[in-house]
BASEKOL-133474 format. One line per field, with one value per atom (N, C-alpha, C, O, CB): residue in one letter; atom name; x, y, z. Coordinates in nm, 2 decimals. Glycine has a CB too. Layout:
code = [a, ...]
site = [CA, ...]
px = [X, ...]
py = [Y, ...]
pz = [Z, ...]
//
This chain:
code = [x, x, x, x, x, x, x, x, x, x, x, x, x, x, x, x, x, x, x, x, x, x, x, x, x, x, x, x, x, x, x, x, x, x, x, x, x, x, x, x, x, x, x, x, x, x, x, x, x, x, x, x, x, x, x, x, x, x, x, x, x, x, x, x, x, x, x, x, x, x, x, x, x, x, x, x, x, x, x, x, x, x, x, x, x, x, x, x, x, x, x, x, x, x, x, x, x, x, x, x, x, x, x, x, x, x, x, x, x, x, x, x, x, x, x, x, x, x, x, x, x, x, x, x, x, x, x, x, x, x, x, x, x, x, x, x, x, x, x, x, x, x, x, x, x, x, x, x, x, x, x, x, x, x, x, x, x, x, x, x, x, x, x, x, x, x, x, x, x, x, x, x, x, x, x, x, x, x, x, x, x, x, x, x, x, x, x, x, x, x, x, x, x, x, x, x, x, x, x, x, x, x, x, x, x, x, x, x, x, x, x, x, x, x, x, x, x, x, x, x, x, x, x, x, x, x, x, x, x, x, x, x, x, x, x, x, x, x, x, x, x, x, x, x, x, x, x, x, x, x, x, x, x, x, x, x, x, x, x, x, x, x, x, x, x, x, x, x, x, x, x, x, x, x, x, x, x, x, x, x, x, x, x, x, x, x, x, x, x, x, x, x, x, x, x, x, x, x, x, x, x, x, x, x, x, x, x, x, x, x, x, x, x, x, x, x, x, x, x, x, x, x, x, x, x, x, x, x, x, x]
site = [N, CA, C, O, CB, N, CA, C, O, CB, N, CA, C, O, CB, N, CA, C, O, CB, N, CA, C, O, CB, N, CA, C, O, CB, N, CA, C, O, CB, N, CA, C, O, CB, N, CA, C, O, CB, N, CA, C, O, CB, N, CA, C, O, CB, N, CA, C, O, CB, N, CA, C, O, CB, N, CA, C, O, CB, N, CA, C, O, CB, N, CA, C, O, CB, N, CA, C, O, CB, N, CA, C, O, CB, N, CA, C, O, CB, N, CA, C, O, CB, N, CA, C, O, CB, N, CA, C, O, CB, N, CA, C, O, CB, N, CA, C, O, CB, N, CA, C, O, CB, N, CA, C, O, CB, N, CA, C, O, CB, N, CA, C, O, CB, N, CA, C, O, CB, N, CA, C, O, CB, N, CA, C, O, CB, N, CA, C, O, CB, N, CA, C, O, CB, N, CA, C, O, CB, N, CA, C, O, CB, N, CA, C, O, CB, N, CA, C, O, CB, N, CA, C, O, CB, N, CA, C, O, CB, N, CA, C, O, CB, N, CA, C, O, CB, N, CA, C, O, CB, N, CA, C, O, CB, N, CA, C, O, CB, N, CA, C, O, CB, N, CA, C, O, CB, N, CA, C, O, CB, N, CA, C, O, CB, N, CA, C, O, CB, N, CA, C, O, CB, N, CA, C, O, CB, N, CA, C, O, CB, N, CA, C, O, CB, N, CA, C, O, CB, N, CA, C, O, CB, N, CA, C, O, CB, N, CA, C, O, CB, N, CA, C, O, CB, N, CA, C, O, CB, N, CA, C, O, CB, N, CA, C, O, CB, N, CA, C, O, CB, N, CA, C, O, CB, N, CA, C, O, CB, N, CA, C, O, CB, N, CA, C, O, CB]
px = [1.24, 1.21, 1.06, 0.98, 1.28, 1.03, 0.86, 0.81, 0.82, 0.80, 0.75, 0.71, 0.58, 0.53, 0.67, 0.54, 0.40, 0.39, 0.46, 0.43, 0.24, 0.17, 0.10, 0.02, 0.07, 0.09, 0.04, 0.03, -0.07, 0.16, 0.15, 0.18, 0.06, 0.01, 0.37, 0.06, 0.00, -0.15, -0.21, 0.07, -0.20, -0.36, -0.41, -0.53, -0.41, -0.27, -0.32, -0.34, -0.41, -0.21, -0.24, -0.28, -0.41, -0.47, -0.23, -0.44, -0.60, -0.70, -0.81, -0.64, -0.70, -0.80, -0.71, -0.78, -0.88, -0.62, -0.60, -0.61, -0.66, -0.74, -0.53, -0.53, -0.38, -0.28, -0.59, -0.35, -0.23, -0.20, -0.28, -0.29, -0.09, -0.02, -0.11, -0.15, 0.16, -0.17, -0.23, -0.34, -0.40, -0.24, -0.38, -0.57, -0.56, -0.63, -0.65, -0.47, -0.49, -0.45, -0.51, -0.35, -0.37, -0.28, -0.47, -0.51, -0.14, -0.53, -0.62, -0.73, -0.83, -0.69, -0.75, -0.89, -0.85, -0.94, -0.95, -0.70, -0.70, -0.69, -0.74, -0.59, -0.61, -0.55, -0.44, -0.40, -0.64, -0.34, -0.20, -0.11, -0.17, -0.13, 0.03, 0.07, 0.10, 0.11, 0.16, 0.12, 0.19, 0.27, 0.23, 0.26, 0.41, 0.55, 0.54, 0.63, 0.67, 0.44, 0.40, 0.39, 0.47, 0.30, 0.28, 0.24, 0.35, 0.35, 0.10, 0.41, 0.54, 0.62, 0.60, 0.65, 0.70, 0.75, 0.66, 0.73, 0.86, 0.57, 0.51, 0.55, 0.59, 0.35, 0.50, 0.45, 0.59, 0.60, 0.32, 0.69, 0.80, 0.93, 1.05, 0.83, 0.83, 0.91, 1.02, 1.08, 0.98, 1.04, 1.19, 1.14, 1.23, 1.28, 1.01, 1.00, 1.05, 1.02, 0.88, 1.12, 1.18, 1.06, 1.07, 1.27, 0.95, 0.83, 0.71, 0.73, 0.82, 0.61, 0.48, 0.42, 0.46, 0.38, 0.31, 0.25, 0.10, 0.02, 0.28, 0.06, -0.04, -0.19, -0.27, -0.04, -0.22, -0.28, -0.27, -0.35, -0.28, -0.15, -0.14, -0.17, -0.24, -0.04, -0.14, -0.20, -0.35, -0.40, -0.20, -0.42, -0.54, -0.57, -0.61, -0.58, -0.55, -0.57, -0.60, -0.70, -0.51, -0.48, -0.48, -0.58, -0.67, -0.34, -0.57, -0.65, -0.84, -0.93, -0.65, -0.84, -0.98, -0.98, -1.07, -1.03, -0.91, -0.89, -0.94, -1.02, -0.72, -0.89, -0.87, -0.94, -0.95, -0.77, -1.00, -1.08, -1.02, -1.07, -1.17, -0.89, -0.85, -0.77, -0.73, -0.82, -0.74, -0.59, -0.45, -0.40, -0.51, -0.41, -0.29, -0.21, -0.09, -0.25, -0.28, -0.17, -0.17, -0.10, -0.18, -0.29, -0.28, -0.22, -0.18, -0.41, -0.19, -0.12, 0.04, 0.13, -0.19, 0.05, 0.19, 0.20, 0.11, 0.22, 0.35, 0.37, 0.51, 0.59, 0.37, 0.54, 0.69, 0.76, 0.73, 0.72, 0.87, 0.94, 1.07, 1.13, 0.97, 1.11, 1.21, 1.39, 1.50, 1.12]
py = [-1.10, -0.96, -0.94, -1.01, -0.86, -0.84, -0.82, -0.69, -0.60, -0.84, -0.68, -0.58, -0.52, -0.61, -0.64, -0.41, -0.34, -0.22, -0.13, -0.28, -0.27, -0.17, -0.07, -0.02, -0.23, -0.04, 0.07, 0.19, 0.22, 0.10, 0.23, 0.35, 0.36, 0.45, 0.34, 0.21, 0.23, 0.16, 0.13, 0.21, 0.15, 0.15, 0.26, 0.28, 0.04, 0.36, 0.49, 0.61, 0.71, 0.53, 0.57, 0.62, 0.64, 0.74, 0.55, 0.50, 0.46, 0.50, 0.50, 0.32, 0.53, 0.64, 0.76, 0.83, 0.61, 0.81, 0.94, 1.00, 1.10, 0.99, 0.89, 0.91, 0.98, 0.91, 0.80, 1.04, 1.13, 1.03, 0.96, 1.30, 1.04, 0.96, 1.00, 0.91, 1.04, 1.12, 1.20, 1.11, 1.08, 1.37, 1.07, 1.05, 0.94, 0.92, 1.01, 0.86, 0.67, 0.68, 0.58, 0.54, 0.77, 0.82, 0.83, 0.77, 0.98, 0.91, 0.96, 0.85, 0.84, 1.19, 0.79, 0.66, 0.55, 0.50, 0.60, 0.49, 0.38, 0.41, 0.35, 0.29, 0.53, 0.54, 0.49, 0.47, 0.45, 0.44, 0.44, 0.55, 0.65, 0.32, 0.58, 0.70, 0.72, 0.63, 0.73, 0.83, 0.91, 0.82, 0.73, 1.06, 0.82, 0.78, 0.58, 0.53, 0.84, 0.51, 0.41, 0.40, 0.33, 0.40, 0.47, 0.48, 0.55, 0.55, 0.56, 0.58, 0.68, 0.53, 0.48, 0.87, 0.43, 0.38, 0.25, 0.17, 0.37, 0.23, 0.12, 0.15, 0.08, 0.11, 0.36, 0.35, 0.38, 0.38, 0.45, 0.41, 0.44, 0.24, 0.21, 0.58, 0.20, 0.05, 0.02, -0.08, 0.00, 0.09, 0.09, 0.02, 0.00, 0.28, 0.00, -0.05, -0.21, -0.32, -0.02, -0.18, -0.33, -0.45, -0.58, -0.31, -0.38, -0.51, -0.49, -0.44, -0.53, -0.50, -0.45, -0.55, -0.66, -0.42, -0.53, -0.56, -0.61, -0.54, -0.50, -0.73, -0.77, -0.67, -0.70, -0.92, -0.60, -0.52, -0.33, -0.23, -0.55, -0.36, -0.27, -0.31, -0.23, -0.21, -0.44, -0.53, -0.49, -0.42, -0.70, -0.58, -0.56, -0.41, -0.37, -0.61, -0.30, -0.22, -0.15, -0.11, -0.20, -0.16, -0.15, -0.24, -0.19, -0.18, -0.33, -0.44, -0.35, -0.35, -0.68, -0.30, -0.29, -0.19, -0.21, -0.28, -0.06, 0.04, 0.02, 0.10, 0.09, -0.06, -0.07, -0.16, -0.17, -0.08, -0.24, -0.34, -0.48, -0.52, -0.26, -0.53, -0.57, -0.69, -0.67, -0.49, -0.83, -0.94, -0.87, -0.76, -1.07, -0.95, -0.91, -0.97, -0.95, -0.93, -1.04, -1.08, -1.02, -1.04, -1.19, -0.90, -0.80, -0.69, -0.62, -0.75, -0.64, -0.55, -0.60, -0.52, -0.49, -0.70, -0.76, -0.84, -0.92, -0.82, -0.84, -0.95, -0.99, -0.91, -0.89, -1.14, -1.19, -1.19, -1.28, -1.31, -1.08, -1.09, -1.16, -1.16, -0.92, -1.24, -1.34, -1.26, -1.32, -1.55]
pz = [-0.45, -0.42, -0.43, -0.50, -0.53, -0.36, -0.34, -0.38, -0.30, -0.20, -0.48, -0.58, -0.49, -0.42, -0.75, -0.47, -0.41, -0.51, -0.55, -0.23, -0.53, -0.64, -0.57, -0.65, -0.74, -0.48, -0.37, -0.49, -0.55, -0.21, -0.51, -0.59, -0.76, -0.82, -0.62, -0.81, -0.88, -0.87, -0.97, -0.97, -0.76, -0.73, -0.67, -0.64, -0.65, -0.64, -0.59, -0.70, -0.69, -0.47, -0.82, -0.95, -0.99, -1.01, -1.03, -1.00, -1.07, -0.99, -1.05, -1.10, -0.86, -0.82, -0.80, -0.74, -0.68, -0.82, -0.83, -0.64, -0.59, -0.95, -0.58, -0.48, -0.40, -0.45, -0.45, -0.34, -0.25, -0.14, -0.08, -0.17, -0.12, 0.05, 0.15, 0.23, 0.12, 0.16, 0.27, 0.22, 0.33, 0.26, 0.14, 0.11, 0.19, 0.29, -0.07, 0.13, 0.20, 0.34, 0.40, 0.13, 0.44, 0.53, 0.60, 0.70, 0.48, 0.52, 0.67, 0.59, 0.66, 0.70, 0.51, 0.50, 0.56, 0.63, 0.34, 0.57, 0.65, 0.82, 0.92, 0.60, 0.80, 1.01, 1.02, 1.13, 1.15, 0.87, 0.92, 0.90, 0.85, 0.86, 0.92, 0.93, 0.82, 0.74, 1.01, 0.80, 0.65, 0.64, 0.58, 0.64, 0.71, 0.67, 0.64, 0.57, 0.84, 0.69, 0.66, 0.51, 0.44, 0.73, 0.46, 0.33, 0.24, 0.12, 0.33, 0.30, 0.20, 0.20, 0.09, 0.30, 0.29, 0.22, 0.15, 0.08, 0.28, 0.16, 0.09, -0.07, -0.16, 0.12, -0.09, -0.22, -0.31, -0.43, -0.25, -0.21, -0.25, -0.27, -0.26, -0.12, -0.28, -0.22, -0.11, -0.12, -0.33, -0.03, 0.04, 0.20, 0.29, 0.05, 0.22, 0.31, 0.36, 0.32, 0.32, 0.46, 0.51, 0.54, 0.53, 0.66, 0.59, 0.66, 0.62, 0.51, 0.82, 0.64, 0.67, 0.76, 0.74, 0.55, 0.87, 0.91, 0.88, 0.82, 0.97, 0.92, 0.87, 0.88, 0.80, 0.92, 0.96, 0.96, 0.90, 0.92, 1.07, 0.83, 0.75, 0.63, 0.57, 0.75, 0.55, 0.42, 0.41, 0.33, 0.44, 0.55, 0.55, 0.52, 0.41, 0.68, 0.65, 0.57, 0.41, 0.35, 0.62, 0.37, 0.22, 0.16, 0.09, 0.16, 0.17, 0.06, 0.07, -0.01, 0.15, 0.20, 0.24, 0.17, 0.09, 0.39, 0.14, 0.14, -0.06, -0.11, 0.22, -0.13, -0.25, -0.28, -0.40, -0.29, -0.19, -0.25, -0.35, -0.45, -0.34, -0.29, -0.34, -0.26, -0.15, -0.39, -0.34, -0.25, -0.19, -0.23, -0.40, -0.10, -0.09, -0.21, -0.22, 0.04, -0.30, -0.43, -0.53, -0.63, -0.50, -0.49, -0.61, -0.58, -0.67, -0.68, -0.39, -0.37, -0.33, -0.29, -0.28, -0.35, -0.33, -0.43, -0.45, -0.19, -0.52, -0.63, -0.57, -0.52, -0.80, -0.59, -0.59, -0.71, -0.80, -0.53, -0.71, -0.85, -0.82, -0.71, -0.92, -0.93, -0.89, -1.00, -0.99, -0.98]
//
């Protein structure tokens, strides 16, 4: 299973679906299921996105929980 901390690096800046929604240019409903975990895929240009967005690995925005 693949854990995404979206929800809690959006905490630590104190950031809204809408905030990340309009700084990267992917859609709301994108970012709703990342931070909600229920998303089936993501695309490698949505990672990127994020990582850029947070300044951060995709191993810090994605964990494999066993």
């Amino acid at each position: 299973m693949i854990k995404c901390h979206l929800a809690r690096l959006m905490g630590e800046r104190k950031l809204k679906i809408a905030d990340v929604a309009r700084e990267t240019g992917l859609h709301r409903n994108t970012v709703t299921l990342l931070y909600d975990e229920t998303a089936a895929r993501v695309e490698l240009e949505t990672m990127d996105r994020l990582c850029n967005l947070f300044d951060c690995t995709v191993g810090e925005l994605f964990e494999r929980k066993s």
